[in-house]
N, C-alpha and C positions, 0 to 999 in steps of 0.2 A: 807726512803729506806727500813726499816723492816714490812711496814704495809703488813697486809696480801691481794693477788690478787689473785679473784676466777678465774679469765679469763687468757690468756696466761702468758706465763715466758720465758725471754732472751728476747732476739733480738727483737721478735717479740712482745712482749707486749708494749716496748718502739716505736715502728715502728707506732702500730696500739692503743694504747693508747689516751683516753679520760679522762681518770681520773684528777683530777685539782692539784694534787698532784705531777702525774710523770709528767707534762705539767711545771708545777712551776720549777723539778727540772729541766730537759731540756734547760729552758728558762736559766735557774742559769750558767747549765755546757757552752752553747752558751756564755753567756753574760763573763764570763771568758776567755774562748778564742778570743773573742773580745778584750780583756784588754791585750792582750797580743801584740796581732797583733800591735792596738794601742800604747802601749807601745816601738813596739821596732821601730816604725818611731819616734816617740818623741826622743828616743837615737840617731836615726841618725842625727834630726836639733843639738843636742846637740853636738854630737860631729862635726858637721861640722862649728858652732860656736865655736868649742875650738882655733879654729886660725881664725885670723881676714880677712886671706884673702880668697876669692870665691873657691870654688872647690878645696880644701882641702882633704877633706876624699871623698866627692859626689861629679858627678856633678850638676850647678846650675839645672837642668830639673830635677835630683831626689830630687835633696833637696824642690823645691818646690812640687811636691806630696809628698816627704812624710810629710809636715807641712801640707798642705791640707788634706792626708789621716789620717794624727793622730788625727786632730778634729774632723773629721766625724767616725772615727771609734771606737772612745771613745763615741759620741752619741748616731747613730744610732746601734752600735753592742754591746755596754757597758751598760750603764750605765740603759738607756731606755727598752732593755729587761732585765735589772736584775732587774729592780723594778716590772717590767711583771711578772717577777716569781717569788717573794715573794708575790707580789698581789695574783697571782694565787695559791700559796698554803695556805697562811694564811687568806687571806679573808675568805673565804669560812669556815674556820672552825674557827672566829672569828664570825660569824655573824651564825652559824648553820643551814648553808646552806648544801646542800646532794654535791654538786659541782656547778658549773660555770653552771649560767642562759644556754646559748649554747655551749655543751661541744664540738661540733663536729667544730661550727667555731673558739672556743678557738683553737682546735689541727689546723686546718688549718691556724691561726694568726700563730703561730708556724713554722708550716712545710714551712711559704713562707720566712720567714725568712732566709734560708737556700738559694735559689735560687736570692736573693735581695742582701745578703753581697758576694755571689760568684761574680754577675756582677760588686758589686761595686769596688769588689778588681780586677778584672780580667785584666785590664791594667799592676797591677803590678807583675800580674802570667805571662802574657803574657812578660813583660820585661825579667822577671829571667828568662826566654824558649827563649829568643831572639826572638820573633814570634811580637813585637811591637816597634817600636823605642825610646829612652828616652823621644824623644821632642814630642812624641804624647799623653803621659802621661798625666793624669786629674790634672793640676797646676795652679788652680785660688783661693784657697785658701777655707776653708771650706763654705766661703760667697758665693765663685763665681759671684762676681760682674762685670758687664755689664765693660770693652769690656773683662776680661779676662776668663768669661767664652766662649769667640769664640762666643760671638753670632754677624754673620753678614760674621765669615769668611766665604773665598770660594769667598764670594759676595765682599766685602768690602776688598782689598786688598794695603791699605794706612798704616796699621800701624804696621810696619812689626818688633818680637821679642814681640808682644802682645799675637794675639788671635793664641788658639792651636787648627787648626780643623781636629788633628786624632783622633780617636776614642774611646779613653780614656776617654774625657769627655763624650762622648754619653752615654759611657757602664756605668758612673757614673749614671751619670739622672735617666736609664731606674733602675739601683738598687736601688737607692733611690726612683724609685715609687712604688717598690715591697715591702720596708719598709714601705713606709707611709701608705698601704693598711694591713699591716699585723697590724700596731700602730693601724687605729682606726677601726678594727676589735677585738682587745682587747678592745678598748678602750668601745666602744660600749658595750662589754659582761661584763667590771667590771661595768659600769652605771647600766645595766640592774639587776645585780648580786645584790647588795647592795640594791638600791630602793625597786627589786621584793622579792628577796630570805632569805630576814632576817627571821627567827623565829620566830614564834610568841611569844609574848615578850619583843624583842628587840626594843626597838623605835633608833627612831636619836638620843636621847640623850644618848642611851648603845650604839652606836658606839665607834669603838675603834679610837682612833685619829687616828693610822695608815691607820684603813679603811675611815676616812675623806679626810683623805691626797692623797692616791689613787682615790677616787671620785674624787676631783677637779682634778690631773693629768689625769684623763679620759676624764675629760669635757674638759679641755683645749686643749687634743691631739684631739676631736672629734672633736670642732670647727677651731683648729690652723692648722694642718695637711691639711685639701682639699686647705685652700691657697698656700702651700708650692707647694703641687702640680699641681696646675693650673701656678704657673711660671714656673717651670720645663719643663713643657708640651711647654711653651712659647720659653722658651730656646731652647728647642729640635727645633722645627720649625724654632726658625731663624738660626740657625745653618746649619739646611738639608733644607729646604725648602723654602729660600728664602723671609719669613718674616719679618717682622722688627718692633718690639716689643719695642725693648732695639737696634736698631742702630740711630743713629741721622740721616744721610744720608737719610734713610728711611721713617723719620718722627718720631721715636722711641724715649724715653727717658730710658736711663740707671739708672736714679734715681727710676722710675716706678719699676725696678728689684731690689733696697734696700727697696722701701716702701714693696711688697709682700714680699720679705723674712724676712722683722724684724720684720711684724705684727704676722710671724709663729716663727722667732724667737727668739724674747724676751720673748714670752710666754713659749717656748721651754725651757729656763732659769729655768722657776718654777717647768715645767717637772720634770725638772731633779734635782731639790730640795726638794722639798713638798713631795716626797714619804721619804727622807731622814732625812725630821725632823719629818716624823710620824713613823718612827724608832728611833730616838731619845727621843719622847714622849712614847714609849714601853718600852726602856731600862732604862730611868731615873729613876722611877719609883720604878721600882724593885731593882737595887740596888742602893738606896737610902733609900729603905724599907719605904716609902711611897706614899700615894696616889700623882697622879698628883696633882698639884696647876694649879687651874684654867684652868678646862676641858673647859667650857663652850666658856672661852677666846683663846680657844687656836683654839678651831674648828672652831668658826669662824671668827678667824683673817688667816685661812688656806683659806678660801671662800674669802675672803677680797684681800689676795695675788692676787688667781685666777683671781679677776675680774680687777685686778691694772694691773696686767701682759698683759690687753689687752689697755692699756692705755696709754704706754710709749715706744713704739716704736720707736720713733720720736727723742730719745736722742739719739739713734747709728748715726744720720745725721745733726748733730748740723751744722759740717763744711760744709752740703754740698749748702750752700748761699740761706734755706729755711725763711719765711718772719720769725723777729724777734718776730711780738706776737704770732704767734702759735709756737716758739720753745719756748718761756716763758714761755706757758699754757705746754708744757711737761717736762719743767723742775721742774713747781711747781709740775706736777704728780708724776715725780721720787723722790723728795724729800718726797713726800705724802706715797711711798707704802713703805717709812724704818718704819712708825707707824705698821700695823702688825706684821713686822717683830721685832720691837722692842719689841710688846706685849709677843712675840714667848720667846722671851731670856728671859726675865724678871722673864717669870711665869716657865719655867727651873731651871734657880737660883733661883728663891725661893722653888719650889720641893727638893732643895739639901739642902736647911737651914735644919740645925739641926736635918738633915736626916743620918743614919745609912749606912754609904756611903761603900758597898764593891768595893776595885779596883781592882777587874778584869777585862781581856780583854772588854768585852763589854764596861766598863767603862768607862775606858782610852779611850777609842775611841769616846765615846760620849762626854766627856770631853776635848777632841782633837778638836775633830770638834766645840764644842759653842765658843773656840779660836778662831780658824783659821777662823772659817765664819763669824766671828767679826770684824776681820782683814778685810777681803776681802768685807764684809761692809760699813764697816768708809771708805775704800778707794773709795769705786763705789761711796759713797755722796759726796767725793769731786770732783770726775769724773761728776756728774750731773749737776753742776755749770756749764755753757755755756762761759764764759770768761776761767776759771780752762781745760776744756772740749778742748778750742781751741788751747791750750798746752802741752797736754797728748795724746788726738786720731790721735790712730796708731802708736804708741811707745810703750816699753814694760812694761808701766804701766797699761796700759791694758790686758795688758798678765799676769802682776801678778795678777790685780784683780778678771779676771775670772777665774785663778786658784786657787786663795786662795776660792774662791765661790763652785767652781765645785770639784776638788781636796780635797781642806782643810775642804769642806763643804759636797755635794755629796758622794766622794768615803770614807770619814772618816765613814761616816751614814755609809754606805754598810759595811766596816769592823766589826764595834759595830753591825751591826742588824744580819750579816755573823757569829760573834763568839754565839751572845743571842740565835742564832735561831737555833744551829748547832745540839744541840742536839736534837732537833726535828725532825730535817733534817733526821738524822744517827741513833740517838739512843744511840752514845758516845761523851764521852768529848774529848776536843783539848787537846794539850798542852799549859797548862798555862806559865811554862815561855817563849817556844820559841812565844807566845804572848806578850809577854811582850818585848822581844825582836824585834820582828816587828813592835809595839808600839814607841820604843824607837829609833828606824833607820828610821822608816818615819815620824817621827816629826823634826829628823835633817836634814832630806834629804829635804824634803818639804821646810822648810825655806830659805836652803841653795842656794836651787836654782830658790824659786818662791821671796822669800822678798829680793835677790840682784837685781830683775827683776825691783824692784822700783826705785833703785839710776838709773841703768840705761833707765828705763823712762824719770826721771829728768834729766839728762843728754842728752835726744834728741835721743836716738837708735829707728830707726824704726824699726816697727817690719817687719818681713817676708823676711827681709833682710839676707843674706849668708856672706857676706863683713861687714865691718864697720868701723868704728877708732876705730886705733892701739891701742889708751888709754883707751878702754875700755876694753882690753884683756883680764887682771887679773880678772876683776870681772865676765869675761863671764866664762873662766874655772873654778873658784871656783864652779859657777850654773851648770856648766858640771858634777863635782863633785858630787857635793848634787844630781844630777839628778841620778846616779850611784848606789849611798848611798839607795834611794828613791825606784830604782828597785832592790838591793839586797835584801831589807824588803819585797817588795812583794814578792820574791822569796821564801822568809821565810815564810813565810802566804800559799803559794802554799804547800809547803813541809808539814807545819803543818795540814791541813787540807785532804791531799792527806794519808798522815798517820795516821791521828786519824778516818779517817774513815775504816782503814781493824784494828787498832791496838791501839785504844785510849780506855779509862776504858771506860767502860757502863755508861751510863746516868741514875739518878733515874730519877721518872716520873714525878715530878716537880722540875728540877735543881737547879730553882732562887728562888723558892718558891714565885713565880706571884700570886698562889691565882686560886680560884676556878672560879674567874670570868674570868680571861684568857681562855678562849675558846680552844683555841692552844693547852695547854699545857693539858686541859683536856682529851684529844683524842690521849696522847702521846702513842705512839706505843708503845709494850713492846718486846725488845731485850731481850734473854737469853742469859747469858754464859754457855759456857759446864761445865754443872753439880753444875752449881750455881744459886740458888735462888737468884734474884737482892732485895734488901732490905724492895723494897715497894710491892713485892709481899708474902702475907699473907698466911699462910699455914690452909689446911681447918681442923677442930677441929675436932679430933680425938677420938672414942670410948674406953673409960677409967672406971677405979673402981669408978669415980667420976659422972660418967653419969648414971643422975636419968629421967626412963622411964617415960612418964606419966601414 
């Protein structure tokens, strides 16, 4: 935020801005308020699970968007542009590039953003204005599977408390395709970035894992993303136009609309990981105060993920009566792609052997997450098992696995690469202990209400349900709890970072002491204080009785 801009200042340089730096932070301030929005529908399912019975705090037609809207708005508004804008500011000056291969469709990936999460949310703008009615609200769940995404109503009018055809869902679709365009028009500029714009110098093998990690989520949104969007497209028509895609009636099969969304998103899965363990291959590192273990292993069991991630679709549909050897040949694949992932841990824990470990924030957090995605792990392999599989899916042992994945794994990475990176960001440090602090409430809160999610898996709770048995009550409010606990900690991570940026000490010019090969840190902007010299800047030597002329 300190570097210097020859070209406008205020309003207007953020407006009209190409630089790959304010585009980074942009993407960052977006992807926060995303996490919020998200967030606070997460609190409503939770609170409306505090009592066992329906319509409690909501009614059932809010409670289902907002379990729909808080998937999708943790994806596509969270998690996916905030690795956009660390890509976008650290790539580029990890690889000694002047900016982004195409800086002008970088700012337009950007600016469509803005226009995609307004339609997506606008059902629920239009609720709070009364201008839409509850029950026309977007309620099929962030899958939208065939018949609750409404495809067919209007036409099809047999299965009545199903398909929703106000307008809610449409306005979702059409936002969601403004996302997807805006995803692999990034996605495209970091391919092109990396390949074209490295320095000369830098081969593949000076990449930084983190920029490995971003490649493969490039390639993955490049290829993953036009499927997503050719259903969508599908859906909208049978919806308005009397298609039939996904109606049986029609000649359609509903299952055709889980194969195109799982081939977009189980890939969508590594998306939103692979940029988070090449944040965790940045931070280890450094405060362990040694080199990574097993660079070469680590890069490409990242390419390895990528290409698995397109191979195992087919386990989200175990139940749905497909023939039993090809759901074997996908179970052997999901079993297949925990080997990268296992290489990933391994060579982490051994970067921390007998490494000089500081625990600071970044730390903790990266040390948080090789937990939690451990957890969330070991559970998905017993979920891969097809007999195991036929007992678990669609209960909230599913719900805690992709949380402990995405949550304990994802948004853990984002905090650690959030505090490593901040003073890069800003120029000043956070607060260390109200980090520590934050640390210490979302590791309670996180458990509290993602690892009770397990018993009551085992116990038969469907998910997506409002109602349920009475005997599971206790364990649902204690996960209500923790969920509580979980956003008070972010709140603290808000606060701390909203204040170390007008009023946190100054940052010297390499915090962690990364090293000259850090790229990043080489190019660290230099903050003044009023009337104070910061310590790594050198004062120029001065004519004295000691100074011999030549």
């Amino acid at each position: 935020m300190a570097e210097y801009h020859a070209g406008p200042t205020g309003l207007k340089r953020w407006l009209t801005t190409c630089d790959h730096k304010d585009i980074g932070l942009m993407y960052i301030w977006f992807s926060f308020v995303g996490f919020i929005i998200g967030g606070i529908m997460a609190l409503l399912v939770r609170l409306e699970l505090f009592d066992s019975k329906a319509e409690t705090f909501v009614y059932n037609s809010t409670y289902n968007h907002a379990f729909s809207l808080h998937a999708l708005a943790m994806i596509f508004l969270f998690v996916m542009p905030l690795f956009a804008g660390f890509g976008n500011y650290i790539v580029p000056l990890q690889i000694g590039a002047r900016d982004m291969a195409f800086p002008r469709i970088n700012a337009l990936g950007f600016w469509l953003l803005i226009p995609g999460a307004l339609l997506m949310l606008a059902g629920s703008i239009m609720k709070v204005f009364h201008v839409m009615p509850k029950e026309a609200l977007a309620q099929g769940g962030w899958t939208l599977y065939a018949p609750l995404n409404g495809a067919g109503c209007g036409i099809v009018n047999d299965v009545p408390g199903v398909c929703v055809p106000g307008p809610g869902t449409d306005l979702l679709i059409m936002g969601l395709h403004i996302l997807g365009i805006s995803s692999i028009l990034g996605a495209i500029n970091f391919i092109v970035t990396i390949v074209k714009e490295r320095r000369k110098g830098i081969g593949w093998h000076d990449l930084s894992l983190f920029g490995w990690s971003i490649l493969t989520m490039a390639i993955l949104l490049a290829f993953g993303t036009p499927t997503l969007t050719v259903a969508l497209t599908m859906m909208l028509f049978d919806r308005n136009y009397g298609t039939g895609f996904f109606v049986p009636q029609f000649g359609g099969d509903p299952l055709m609309w889980q194969h195109l969304f799982w081939f977009f998103g189980h890939p969508e899965v590594y998306i939103l990981i692979l940029p988070g363990m090449g944040m965790i291959s940045e931070v280890l590192p450094r405060m362990a105060r040694k080199p990574i273990f097993g660079y070469h292993a680590i890069a490409y069991s990242t390419i390895a993920i990528g290409i698995f991630g397109f191979m195992v679709w087919v386990h989200h549909m175990f139940t749905t009566g497909l023939d039993p050897y090809f759901r074997a040949v996908f179970m052997a694949m999901t079993f297949a792609i925990g080997v990268p992932t296992g290489v990933k841990i391994f060579n982490w824990l051994a970067t921390l052997w007998h490494g000089q470990i500081q625990f600071k924030a970044p730390m903790l957090f990266a040390l948080g997450f090789l937990s939690m995605f451990v957890i969330g792990g070991i559970n998905g392999v017993f979920t891969a098992s097809i007999p195991i599989d036929y007992n678990l899916q669609e209960t909230y042992w599913v719900v805690s696995h992709i949380h402990y994945v995405l949550f304990g794994g994802s948004v853990l990475a984002i905090f650690a690469g959030t505090y490593y990176w901040f003073p890069r960001f800003t120029g000043r440090m956070y607060s260390e202990s109200l980090a520590r602090w934050h640390f210490a409430l979302a590791m309670i809160g996180l458990n509290m209400v993602f690892f009770t999610m397990h018993f009551l898996g085992l116990q038969g709770m469907p998910r997506r349900y409002a109602s349920y048995d009475p005997a599971l009550e206790q364990m649902n409010q204690f996960a209500t709890v923790g969920a509580f606990i979980l956003a008070f900690s972010t709140l603290l991570f808000f606060i701390n970072m909203l204040w170390s940026m007008k009023k946190g000490p100054y940052a010297s010019a390499d915090p962690w002491r990364a090293g000259p090969k850090a790229l990043e840190w080489a190019t660290m902007p230099r903050v003044r204080a009023p009337a104070t010299p910061l310590p790594y800047e050198v004062e120029p030597a001065k004519a004295g009785p000691e100074t011999v002329k030549a």
